[in-house]
C-alpha positions in Angstrom: -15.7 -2.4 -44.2 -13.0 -4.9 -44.8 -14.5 -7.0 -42.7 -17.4 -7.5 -44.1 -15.8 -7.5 -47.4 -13.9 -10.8 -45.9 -17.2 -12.2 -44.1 -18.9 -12.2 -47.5 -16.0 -14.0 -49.6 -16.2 -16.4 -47.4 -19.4 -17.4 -47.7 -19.0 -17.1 -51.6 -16.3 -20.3 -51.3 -18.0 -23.4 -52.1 -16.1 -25.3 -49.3 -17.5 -22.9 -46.5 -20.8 -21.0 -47.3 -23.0 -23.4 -48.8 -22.0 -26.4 -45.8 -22.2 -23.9 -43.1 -25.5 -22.6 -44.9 -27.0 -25.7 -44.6 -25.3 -26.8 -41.2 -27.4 -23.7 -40.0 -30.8 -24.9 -41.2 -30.5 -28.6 -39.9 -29.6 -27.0 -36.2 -32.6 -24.3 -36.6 -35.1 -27.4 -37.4 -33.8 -29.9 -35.1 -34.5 -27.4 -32.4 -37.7 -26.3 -33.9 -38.7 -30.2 -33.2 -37.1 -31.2 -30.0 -38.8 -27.6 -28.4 -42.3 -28.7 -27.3 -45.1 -26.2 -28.4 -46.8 -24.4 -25.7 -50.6 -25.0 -24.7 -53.3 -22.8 -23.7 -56.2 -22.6 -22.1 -58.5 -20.3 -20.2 -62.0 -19.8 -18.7 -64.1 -16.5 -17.5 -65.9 -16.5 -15.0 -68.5 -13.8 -13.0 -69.7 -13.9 -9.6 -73.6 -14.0 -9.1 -76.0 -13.1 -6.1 -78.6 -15.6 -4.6 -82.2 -15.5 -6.1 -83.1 -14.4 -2.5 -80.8 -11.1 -2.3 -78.3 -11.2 0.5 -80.4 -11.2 3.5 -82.8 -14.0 5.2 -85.6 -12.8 7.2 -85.8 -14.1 10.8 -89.3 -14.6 12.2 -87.9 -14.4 15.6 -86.5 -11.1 15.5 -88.0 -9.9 12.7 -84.3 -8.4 11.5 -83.0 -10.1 8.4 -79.0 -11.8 8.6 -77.3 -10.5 5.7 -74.3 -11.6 4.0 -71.1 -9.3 4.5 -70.0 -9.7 1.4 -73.0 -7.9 0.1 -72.7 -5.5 2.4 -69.9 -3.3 -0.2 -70.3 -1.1 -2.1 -69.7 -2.7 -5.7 -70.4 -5.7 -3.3 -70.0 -8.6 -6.0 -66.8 -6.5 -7.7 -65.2 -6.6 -3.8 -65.7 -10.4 -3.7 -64.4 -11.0 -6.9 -61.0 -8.8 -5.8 -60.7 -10.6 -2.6 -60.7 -14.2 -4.2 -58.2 -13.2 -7.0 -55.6 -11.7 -4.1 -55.8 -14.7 -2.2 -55.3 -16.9 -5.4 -52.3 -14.8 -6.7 -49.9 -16.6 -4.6 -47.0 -19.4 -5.3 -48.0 -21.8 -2.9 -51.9 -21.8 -4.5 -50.1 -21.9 -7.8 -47.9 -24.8 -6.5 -51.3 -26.6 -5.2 -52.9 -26.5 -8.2 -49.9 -28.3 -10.4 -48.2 -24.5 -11.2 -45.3 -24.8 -9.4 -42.0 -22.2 -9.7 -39.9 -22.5 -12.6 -41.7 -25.5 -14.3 -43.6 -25.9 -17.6 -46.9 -24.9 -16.2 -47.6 -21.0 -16.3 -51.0 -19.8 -14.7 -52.7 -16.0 -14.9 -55.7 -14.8 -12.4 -56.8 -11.5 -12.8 -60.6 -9.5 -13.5 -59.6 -9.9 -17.5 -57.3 -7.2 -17.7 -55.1 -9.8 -19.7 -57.7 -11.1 -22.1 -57.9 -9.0 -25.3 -61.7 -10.2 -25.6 -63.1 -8.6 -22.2 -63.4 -4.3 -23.1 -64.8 -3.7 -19.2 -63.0 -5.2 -16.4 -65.4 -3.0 -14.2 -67.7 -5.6 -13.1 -66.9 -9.1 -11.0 -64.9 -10.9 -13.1 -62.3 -13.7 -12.8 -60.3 -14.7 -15.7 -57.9 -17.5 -15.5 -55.3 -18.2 -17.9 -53.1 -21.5 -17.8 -50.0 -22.2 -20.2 -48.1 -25.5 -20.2 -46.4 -27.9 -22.3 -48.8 -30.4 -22.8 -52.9 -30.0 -23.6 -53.9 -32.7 -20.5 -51.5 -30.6 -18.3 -52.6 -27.0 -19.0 -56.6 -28.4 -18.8 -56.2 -30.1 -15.2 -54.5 -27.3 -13.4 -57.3 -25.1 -15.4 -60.2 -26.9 -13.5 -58.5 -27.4 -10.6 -58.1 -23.4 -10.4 -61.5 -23.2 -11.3 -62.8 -25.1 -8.7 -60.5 -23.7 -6.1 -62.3 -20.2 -6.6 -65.2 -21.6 -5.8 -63.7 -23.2 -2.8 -61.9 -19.9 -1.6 -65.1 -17.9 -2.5 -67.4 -19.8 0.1 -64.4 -20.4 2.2 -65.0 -16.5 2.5 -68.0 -16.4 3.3 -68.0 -19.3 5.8 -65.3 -17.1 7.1 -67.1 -14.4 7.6 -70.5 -16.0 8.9 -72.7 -15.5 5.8 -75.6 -17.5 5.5 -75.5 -20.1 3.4 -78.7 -19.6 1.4 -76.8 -16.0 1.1 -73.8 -17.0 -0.8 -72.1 -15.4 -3.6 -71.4 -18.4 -6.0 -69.5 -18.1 -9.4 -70.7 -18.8 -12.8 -69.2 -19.9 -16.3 -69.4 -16.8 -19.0 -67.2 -18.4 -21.4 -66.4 -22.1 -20.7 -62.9 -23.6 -20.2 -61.7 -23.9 -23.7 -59.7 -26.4 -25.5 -56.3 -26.1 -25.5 -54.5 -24.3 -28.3 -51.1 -25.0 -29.7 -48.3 -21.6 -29.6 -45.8 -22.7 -31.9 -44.5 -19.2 -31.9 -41.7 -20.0 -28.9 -40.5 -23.3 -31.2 -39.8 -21.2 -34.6 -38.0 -18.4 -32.0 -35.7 -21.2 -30.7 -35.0 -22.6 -34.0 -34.5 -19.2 -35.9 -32.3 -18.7 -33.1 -30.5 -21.0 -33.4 -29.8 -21.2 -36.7 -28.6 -18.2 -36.7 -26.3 -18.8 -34.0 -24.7 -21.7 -35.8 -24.1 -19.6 -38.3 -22.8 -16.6 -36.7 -20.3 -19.3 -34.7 -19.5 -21.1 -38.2 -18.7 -17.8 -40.0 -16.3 -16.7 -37.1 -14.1 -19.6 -37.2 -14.0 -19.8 -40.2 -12.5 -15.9 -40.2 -10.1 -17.3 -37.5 -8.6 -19.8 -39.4 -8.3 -17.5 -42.5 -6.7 -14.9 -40.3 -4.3 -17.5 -38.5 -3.5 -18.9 -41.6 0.5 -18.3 -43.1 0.6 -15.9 -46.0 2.0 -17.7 -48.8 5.8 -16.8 -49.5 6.0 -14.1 -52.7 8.6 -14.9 -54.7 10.4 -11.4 -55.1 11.4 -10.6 -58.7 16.1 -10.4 -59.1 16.9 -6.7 -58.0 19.2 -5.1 -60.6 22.3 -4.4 -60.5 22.9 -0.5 -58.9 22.4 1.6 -61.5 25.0 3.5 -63.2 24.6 7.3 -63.2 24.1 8.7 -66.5 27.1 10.7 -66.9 29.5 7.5 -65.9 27.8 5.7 -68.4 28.1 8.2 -71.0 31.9 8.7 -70.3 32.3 4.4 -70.4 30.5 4.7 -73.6 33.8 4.5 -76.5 33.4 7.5 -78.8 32.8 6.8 -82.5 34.9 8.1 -85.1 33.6 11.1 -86.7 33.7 10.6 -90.1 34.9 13.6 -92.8 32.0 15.4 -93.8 31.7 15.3 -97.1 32.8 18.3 -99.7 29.5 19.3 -101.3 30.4 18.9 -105.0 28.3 22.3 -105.3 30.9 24.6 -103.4 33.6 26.0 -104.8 37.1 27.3 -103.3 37.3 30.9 -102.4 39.9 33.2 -101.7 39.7 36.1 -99.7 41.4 39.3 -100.6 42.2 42.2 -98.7 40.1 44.7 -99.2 41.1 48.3 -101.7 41.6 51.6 -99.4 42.8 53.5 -102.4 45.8 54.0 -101.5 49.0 55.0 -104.0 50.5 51.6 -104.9 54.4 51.1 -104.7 56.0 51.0 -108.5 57.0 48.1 -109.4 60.7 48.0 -110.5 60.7 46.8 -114.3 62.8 43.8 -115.2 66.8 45.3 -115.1 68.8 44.5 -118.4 71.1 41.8 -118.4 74.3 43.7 -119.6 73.7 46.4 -117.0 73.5 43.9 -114.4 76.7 42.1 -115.3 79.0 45.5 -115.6 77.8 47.1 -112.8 78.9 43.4 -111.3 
C-alpha cells in the first residue's frame, strides 16, 4: 500500500507527473506512426466440373476415359483438399513472395477462416494474404490464385485426365481490395506509451528512494531530571508565620474537677501578739 501511496505522490509533483505524462504520449504516437498498418486481401474460390461430365466417349472402344479426379466420392470436395495440402507449404509460400519471417502473411484453407462462408462442406478454396503494403498483399494474392489453378491441372495432367475433363476453378467472390488493420499500430503505441511510463515512474521511485534523508535537527535534551523528593528537600522552607489570635476567643482556664470531698480548714490569720510571745 505504501507503495502505491509513493507511486501516486509522485505523479502529483509538477516536476515529474505531468513531463513524464506527456513524455509517454509523444513515445505512444511516434510509434503509432513509424509502425506501418497491415493490408489485407482475400479471394474465394470453388472448383467446377466440365459441361461434358468427367468422361469422353471413345468411338473406338466404345468405353468412355474418365477423369480420376471425378472418380471420388465428394469428387470436386477431394480436389479441392488435395490442391490446398500441396499449397500449404513454405517453399510455395516463399514462391509466391510469402516468405518466413517477412511482412507478407498468407492463409489457404476451404473457408474455415473466413467469418462470411457458414458451410465449408463443399469445394472451396479461400485465400487470405496480409502484408505491409496494398501492392504487396495484391500481387502474392494473384499469384496464389493462379498457382491453384496451375497445381489443380498440374493434378490432373498428373494423373492422365483428359483435358476436355478437367476440374477448373472459379471466382465466387473476387479478389478484393486491400483494406487497412490499423489495429497492430494503436497496440504498439498504447504499448508503448505505457511502457515509457511504467520505466519513467520507476526511476523516478529510485532516485526518491536513493535520495539522503534530510538531517532533523533534534530539539536540546534537558537536563536529568531531579526526583521529586530531592527537589522538595532543595526547596528552602518558608517561615511559618504566627497565626493570628482570633479577637473572638477568649482565655480559659481549666479547673480540676469537684469529687466532693471534705476540704482541709483553712487556718485563720494568727494574732500578732500571740505570734510574737510565743516567739
Amino acid at each position: 500500500m505504501e507503495f502505491w501511496k509513493a507511486l501516486l505522490g509522485l505523479l502529483t509533483k509538477v516536476r515529474i507527473g505531468p513531463p513524464l505524462i506527456v513524455a509517454s504520449i509523444l513515445a505512444g504516437l511516434a510509434v503509432h506512426a513509424f509502425v506501418p498498418a497491415r493490408h489485407t486481401t482475400d479471394v474465394s474460390l470453388v472448383l467446377a466440373m466440365p459441361v461434358n461430365g468427367g468422361t469422353i466417349p471413345n468411338d473406338k472402344t466404345k468405353q468412355g476415359l474418365t477423369n480420376p479426379f471425378l472418380s471420388f466420392n465428394d469428387a470436386l470436395k477431394t480436389g479441392a483438399s488435395i490442391v490446398i495440402l500441396s499449397m500449404n507449404t513454405q517453399d510455395v509460400w516463399t514462391e509466391l513472395g510469402a516468405p518466413k519471417d517477412g511482412p507478407t502473411d498468407i492463409v489457404i484453407d476451404d473457408g474455415r477462416s473466413n467469418p462470411n462462408v457458414l458451410d465449408i462442406n463443399g469445394p472451396y478454396i479461400y485465400i487470405q494474404v496480409t502484408s505491409d503494403s496494398p501492392g504487396r498483399a495484391t500481387s502474392v494474392l494473384m499469384a496464389a490464385r493462379q498457382r491453384v489453378a496451375d497445381e489443380l491441372a498440374e493434378w490432373q495432367r498428373a494423373l492422365g485426365a483428359p483435358p476436355n475433363t478437367f476440374i477448373t476453378s472459379t471466382d465466387i467472390v473476387p479478389p478484393s481490395v486491400p483494406e487497412a488493420d490499423e489495429s497492430l499500430k494503436w497496440q504498439a503505441g498504447i504499448g508503448a506509451g505505457l511502457l515509457v511510463l511504467v520505466l519513467g515512474m520507476g526511476l523516478a521511485y529510485a532516485l526518491v528512494i536513493r535520495r539522503p534523508a534530510r538531517p532533523v535537527k533534534q530539539p536540546a535534551e534537558p537536563d536529568e531530571p531531579v526526583p521529586p523528593a530531592a527537589a522538595k528537600a532543595e526547596e528552602p522552607e518558608e517561615p511559618s508565620e504566627p497565626e493570628a489570635a482570633d479577637e473572638d476567643s477568649s482565655a480559659t482556664v481549666e479547673f480540676p474537677a469537684y469529687r466532693g470531698e471534705d476540704l482541709s480548714p483553712v487556718p485563720g490569720p494568727r494574732k500578732a501578739g500571740q505570734d510574737d510571745g510565743e516567739g
